[in-house]
C-alpha positions in Angstrom: -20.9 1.5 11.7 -18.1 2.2 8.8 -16.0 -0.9 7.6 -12.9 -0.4 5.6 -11.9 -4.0 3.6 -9.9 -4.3 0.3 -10.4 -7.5 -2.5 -7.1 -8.1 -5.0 -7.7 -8.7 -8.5 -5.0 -9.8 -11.2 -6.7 -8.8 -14.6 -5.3 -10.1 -18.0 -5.0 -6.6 -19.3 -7.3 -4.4 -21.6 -10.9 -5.2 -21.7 -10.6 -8.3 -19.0 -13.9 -8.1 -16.7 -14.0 -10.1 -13.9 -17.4 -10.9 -11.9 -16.6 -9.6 -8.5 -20.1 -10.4 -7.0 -19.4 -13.9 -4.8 -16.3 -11.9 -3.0 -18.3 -8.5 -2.6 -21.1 -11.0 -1.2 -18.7 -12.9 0.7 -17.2 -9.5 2.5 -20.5 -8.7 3.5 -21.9 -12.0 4.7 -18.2 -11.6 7.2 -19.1 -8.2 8.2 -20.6 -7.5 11.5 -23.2 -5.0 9.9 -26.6 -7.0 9.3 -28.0 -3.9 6.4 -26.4 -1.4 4.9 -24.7 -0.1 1.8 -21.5 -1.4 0.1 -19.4 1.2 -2.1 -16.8 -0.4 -4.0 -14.4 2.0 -5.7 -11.2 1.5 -7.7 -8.1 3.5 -7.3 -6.5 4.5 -10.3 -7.8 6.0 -13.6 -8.1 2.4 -15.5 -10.5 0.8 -14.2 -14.2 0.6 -14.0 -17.0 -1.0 -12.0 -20.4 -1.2 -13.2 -23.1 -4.1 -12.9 -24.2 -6.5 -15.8 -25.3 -9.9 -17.2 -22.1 -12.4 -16.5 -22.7 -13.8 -20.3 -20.6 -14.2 -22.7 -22.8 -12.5 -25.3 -23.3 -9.4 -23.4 -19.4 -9.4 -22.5 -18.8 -9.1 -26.2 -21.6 -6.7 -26.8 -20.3 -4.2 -24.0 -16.2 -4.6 -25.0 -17.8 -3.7 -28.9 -19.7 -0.3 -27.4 -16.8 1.0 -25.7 -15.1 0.2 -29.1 -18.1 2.1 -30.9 -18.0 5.4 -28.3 -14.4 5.6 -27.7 -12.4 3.9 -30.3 -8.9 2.6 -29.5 -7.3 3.9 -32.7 -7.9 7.6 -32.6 -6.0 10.3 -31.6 -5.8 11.2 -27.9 -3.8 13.9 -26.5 -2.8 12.2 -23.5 -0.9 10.1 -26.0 0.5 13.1 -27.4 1.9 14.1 -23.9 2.8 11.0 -22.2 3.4 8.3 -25.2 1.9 5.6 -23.5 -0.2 4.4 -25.6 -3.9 4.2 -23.4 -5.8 7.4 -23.6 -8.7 5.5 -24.9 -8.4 3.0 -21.9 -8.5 6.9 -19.3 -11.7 7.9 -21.3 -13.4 4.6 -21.4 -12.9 4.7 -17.3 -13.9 8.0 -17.1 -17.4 7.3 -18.0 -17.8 4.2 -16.9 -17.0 5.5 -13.3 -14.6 4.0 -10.7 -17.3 3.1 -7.8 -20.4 1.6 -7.7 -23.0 1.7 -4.4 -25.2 -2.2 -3.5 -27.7 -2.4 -0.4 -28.2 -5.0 1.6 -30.7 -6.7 3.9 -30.0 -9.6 6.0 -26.4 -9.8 5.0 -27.5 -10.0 1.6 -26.7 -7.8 -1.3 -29.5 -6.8 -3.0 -29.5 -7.1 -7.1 -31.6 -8.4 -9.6 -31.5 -12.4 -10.5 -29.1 -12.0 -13.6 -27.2 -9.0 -12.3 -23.5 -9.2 -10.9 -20.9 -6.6 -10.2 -18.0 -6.8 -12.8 -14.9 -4.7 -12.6 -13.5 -3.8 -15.9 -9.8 -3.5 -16.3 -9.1 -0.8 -19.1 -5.7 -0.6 -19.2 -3.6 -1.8 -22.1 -1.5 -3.9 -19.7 -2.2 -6.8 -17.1 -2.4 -5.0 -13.5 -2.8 -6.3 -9.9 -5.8 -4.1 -8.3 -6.7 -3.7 -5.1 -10.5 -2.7 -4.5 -11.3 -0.7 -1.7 -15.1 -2.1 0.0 -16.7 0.8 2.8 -19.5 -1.5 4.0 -21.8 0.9 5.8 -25.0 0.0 8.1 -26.0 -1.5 11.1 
């Protein structure tokens, strides 16, 4: 069985991560499909989903990598060609990656004790988002 549901975000704008693991959880737990796979992907070419620590340490450690691998203050000629002021925010999506895949058992998703799913809003500007969940299983 394939299940198509969607989850709405409103981020703050560039950097804003926002632990989407209770409503992932909570879209499974409603599902009719006891084990499976969830794939969450974001449409649009600004945000990322990835897992992580919730922490506030590690929150601040990940916003200073993407800082240290793709700078905000470079040149980007996406820039050049649309003046819009975010081809770091593209880049930083770009390998981040706009999906991420969670098994379940039992109605449960499986991940580690101090893992959560986080989307990752890369854009420059606040943005409504709407995730798309296929919740696949039996």
């Amino acid at each position: 069985m394939i299940l198509t549901k969607y989850l709405s975000l409103r981020t703050k704008g560039e950097l804003d991560m926002i632990d989407i693991t209770n409503a992932v959880s909570d879209i499974v737990n409603e599902a009719n499909i006891r084990s499976g796979i969830v794939t969450i992907f974001v449409p649009g070419s600004t945000g990322a989903l990835t897992t992580i620590e919730y922490e506030p340490g590690l929150l601040e450690d990940f916003q200073n990598m993407l800082e240290r691998i793709i700078p905000k203050n470079i040149d980007y000629e996406h820039e050049k060609r649309w003046h819009d002021h975010n081809g770091h925010s593209h880049v930083r999506a770009s390998l981040i990656g706009p999906s991420i895949t969670i098994p379940f058992k039992d109605k449960r998703l499986i991940l580690g004790t101090w893992q959560q799913i986080v989307f990752i809003e890369l854009d420059i500007h606040s943005r409504s988002r709407e995730l798309v969940l296929q919740i696949i299983g039996e």
